[in-house]
TORLUMZA-315079 format. One record per residue (C-alpha): residue in three letters; x, y, z. Coordinates in steps of 0.02 Angstrom, whole numbers, plus 50000, padded with zeros to 5 digits. Each point is the difference from the previous one (the first is absolute). Layout:
N
ALAXYZ;...
***
This chain:
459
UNK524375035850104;UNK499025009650107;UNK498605009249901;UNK499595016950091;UNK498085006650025;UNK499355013749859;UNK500375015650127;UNK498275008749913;UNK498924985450017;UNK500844999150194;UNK499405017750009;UNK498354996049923;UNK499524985850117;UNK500535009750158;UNK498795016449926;UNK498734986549980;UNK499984993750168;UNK499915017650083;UNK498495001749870;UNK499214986050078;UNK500255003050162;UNK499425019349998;UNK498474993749894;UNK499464985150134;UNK500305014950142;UNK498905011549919;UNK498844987449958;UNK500024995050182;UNK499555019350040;UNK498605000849886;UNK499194985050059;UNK500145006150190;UNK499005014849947;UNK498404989349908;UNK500875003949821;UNK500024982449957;UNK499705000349798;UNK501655014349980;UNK500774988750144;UNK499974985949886;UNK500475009149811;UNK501745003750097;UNK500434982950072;UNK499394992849845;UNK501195011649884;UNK501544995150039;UNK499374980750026;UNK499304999049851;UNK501905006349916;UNK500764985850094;UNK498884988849932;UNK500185005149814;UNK501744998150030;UNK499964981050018;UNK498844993549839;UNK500324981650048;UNK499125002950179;UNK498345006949907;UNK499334984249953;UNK499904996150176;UNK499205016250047;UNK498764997149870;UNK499624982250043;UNK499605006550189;UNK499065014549954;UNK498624990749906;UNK499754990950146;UNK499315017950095;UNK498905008349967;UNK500135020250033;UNK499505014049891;UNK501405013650020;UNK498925013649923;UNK498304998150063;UNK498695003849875;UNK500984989949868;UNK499854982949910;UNK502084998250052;UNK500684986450094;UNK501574999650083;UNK500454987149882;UNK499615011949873;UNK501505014050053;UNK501184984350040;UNK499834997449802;UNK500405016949957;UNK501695000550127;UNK500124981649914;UNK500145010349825;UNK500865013650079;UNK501414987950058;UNK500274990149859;UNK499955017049880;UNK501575004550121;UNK500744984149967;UNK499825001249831;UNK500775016749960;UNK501534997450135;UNK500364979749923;UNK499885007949836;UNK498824985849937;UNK499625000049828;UNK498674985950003;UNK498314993050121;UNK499304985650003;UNK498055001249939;UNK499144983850056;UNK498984987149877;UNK498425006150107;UNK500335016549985;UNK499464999849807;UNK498374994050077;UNK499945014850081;UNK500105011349875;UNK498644991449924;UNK499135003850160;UNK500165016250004;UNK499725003249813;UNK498184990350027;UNK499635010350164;UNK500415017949881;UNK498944991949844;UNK498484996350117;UNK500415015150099;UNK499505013649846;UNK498464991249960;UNK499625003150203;UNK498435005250063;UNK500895008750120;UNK501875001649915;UNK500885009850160;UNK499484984750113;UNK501314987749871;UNK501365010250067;UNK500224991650172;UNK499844982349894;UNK501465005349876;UNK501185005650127;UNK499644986050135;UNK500494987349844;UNK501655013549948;UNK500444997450182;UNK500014981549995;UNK501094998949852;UNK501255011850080;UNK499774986950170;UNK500554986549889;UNK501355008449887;UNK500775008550158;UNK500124983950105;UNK500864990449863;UNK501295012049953;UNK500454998050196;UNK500104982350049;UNK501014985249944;UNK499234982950009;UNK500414994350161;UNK499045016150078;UNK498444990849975;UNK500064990550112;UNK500245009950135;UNK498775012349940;UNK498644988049984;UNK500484993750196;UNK500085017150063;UNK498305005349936;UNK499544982550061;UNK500595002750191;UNK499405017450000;UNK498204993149951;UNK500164988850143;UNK500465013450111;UNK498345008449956;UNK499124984550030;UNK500644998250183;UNK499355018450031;UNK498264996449926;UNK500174982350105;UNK500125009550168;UNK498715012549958;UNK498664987849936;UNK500164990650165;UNK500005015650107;UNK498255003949932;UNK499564984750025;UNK499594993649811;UNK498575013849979;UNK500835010449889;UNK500975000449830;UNK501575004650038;UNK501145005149817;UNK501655009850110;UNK501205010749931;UNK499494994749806;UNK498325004550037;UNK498504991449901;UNK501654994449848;UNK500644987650142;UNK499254985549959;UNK500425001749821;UNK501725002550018;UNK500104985050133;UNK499364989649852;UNK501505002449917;UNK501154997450138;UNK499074980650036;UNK500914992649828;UNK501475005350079;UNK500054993550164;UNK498984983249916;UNK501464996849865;UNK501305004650140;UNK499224987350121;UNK499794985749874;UNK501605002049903;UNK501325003450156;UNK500784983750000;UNK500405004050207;UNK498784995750126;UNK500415013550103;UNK499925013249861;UNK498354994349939;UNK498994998650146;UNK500645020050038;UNK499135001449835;UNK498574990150044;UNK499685010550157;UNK500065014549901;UNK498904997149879;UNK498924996750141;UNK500235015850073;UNK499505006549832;UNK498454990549962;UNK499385005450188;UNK500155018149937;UNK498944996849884;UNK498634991550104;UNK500335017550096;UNK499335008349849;UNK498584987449974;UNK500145003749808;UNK499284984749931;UNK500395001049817;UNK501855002050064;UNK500024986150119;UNK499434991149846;UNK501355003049880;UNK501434996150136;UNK499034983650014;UNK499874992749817;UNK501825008949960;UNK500684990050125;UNK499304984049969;UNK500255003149791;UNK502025002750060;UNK499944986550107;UNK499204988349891;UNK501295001649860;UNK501325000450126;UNK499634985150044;UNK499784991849833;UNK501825008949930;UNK500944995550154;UNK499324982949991;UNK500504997649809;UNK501765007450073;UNK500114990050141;UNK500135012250132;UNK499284993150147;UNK499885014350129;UNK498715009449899;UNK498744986050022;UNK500454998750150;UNK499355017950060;UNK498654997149881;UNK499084990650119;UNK500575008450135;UNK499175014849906;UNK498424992349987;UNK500184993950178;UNK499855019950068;UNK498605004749849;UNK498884985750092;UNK500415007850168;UNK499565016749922;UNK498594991649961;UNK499294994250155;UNK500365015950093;UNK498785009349895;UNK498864984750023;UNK499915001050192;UNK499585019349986;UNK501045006550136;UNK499305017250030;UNK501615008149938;UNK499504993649820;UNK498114999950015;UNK499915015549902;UNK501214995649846;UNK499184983750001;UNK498225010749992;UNK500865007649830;UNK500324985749916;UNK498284992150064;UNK499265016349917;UNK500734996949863;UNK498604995949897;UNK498565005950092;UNK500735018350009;UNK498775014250016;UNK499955014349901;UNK501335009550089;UNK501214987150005;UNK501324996749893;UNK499354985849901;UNK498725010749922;UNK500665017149978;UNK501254991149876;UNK498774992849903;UNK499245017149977;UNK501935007549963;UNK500144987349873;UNK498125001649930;UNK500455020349979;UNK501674993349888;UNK499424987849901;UNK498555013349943;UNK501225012749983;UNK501234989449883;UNK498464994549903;UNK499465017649962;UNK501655002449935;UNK501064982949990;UNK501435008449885;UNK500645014650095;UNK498854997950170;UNK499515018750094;UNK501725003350028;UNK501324998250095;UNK499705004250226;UNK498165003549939;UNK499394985250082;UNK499865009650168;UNK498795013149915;UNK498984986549892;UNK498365001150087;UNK500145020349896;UNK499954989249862;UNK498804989050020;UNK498685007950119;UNK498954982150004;UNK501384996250125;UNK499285008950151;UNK498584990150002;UNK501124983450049;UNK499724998650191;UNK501864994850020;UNK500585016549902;UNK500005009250159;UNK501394990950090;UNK501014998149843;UNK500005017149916;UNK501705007149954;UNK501014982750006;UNK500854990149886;UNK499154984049931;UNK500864990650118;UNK500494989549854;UNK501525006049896;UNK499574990449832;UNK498055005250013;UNK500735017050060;UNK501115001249833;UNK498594995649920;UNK498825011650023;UNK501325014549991;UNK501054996149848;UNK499084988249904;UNK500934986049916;UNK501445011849978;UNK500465001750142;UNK499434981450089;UNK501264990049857;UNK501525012550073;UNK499694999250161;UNK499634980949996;UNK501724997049886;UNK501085009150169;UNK499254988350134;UNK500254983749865;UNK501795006149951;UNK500484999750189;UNK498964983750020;UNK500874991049854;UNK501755006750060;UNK499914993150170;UNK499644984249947;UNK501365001249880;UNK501195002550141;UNK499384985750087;UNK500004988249848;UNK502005004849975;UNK500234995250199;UNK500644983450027;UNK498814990250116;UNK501534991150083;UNK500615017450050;UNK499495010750148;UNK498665011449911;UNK498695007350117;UNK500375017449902;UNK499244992549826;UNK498524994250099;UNK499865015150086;UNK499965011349851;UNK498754988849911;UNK498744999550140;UNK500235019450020;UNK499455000149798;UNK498634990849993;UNK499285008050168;UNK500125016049902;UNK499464993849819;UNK498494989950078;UNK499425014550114;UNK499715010449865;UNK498434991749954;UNK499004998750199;UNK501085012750101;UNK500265020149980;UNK501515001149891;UNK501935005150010;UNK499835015749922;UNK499385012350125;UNK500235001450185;UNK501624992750104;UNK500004986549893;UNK500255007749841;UNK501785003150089;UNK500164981950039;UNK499754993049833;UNK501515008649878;UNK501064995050164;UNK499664980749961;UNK499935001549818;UNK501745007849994;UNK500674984950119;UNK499184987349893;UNK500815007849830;UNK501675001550082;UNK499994981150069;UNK499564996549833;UNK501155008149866;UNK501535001650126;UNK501365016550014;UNK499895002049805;UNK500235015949917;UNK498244998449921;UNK498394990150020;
***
């Protein structure tokens, strides 16, 4: 039987489309004439409608936008990730009240969460500075809303294709910082379209081209891998971020170790196999930085530096970050000076100035999120924040416990390196809860909670 279209959602779609058309043509206009910001706030209107329209094509948009970054509204602390996530609630809100749901899923980390943001409030009223707690508290509200939203949209077998797409967009970025590290000649740092979050959000894409290049059980699929992950670990030599370079570098070989040791306890062969053809290219690696071709010489310089930094290098300036928290958690180790005080602590304690490396650092984080935590909430606030990155930790390697090793399972692995990157940052790298990268993180923890507990009702 021929089922006939709904003649007022026919009429709808074609009012729509002349919309959209007479929007992009005025848009056009505007832009002609140097109105590019009202230019824009038409075109966007009715794209941003077509968008909300399809909630299962907003984790996509999400997972692409944290990979830019662009302030829409100059002047402001919001990301284009961050407007993404309120479409993402619009959508699903749309969803909800057309479907006529009656139920959402609420994730296991999401009570984790609320524990979160109940320690940030606590520590925020006994503030030095309580207004400053309010960007803290809402960054942390936004994350939960990340996660919830994201579950209540995909079904298992999205994760997978998430996790690649964020994967081969990261590797996209890496080509462009590739090509413009070698047109200036290795001189410069060079961070592209994600600007200085880059090489922080390429450390999370390396698990996934790693696991994907181990695990494939074709040649031909995991040397594409291989080559990617390549590409990727050259961006971040673009970047010369050593701590970065670091991580990718011990994540890998912890992965590949117990890869190694599981597969061979499993007897699957081809994982040893490109093993040692993994360590093959690490010693090549190796050797390239040991000639010093003049392309390199400088990120070799970095790492050379390392220890002997001076006082304006990076080395040091940390050391006096994380000197200024550990004095301001001791002055108050319960509730800390507050929450987003941290920036304004050398108000609090004046001795501060007198640090020689105070002058290059004033007004940043502590470039250590546990430290950070620390010195701005106390104990409070450190044990909640510390029980979010563990939760997501111990559920990743939950999912990759329940994998069968005889099994194609590159995603477990994946998953679980993208975990413990994020759970062992947190104690030598800036954090996941400001920044680009505070837009990254709920995106991984909601894939790692929905490989886990599966299209269930509730978690």
């Amino acid at each position: 039987m021929e089922i006939k279209a709904n003649p007022i959602e026919k009429h709808f779609q074609t009012l729509f489309l002349a919309v959209m058309i007479v929007c992009i043509m005025a848009g056009a206009a505007l832009w002609a004439i140097n109105r590019v910001p009202f230019a824009l706030t038409i075109i966007a209107a009715p794209v941003t409608v077509l968008l909300v329209s399809y909630p299962r094509a907003m984790p996509y948009l999400y997972a692409a936008s944290v990979t830019f970054f662009w302030v829409p509204i100059p002047g402001t602390a919001f990301f284009l990730a961050d407007f993404i996530a309120l479409m993402f609630l619009a959508s699903i809100l749309m969803d909800f009240l057309l479907r006529g749901k009656t139920h959402m899923i609420f994730p296991a980390i999401g009570r984790f969460y609320v524990f979160l943001v109940v320690a940030l409030i606590i520590t925020g009223i006994f503030a030095m500075e309580p207004r400053h707690a309010i960007s803290p508290i809402m960054r942390a509200v936004l994350q939960l809303l990340v996660i919830v939203l994201i579950c209540n949209t995909i079904k298992v077998k999205d994760v997978e294709r998430l996790i690649l797409f964020y994967f081969w967009i990261m590797t996209a970025h890496s080509v462009f910082n590739i090509l413009a590290f070698l047109n200036l000649g290795g001189t410069y740092r060079v961070f592209g379209l994600a600007y200085v979050y880059y090489d922080d959000l390429a450390m999370l894409a390396a698990p996934i081209g790693l696991s994907y290049f181990l695990w494939s059980q074709s040649w031909g699929r995991s040397l594409f891998y291989g080559l990617a992950i390549l590409i990727v670990m050259l961006g971040v030599v673009s970047t010369q971020s050593r701590l970065p370079m670091i991580t990718i570098v011990w994540v890998g070989l912890a992965i590949s170790i117990a890869s190694f040791w599981v597969s061979h306890r499993a007897g699957v062969p081809y994982v040893r196999m490109r093993f040692g053809l993994m360590l093959l290219g690490l010693g090549g690696a190796i050797l390239i930085l040991m000639a010093r071709l003049d392309i390199f010489r400088h990120f070799a310089e970095r790492f050379e530096n390392l220890v002997t930094d001076t006082y304006t290098g990076s080395v040091i300036t940390r050391i006096s970050l994380w000197n200024a928290g550990i004095k301001a958690f001791l002055n108050n180790p319960l509730t800390g000076i507050g929450p987003g005080n941290f920036r304004f602590i050398d108000l609090v304690f004046p001795e501060l100035k007198f640090d020689a490396a105070r002058m290059w650092v004033k007004g940043y984080s502590a470039h250590n999120l546990v430290i950070h935590y620390l010195a701005e909430t106390g104990l409070i606030g450190t044990v909640a924040i510390l029980s979010v990155y563990f939760k997501n930790l111990k559920t990743s390697w939950h999912v990759l416990h329940n994998s069968k090793a005889d099994q194609f399972q590159a995603l477990p692995w994946a998953l679980f390196g993208i975990g413990l990157t994020i759970a062992a940052t947190i104690f030598y790298m800036d954090g996941w809860m400001w920044g680009l990268v505070a837009s990254a993180a709920p995106f991984f923890f909601a894939l790692t909670s929905k490989s886990f507990y599966g299209d269930t009702d509730y978690e």
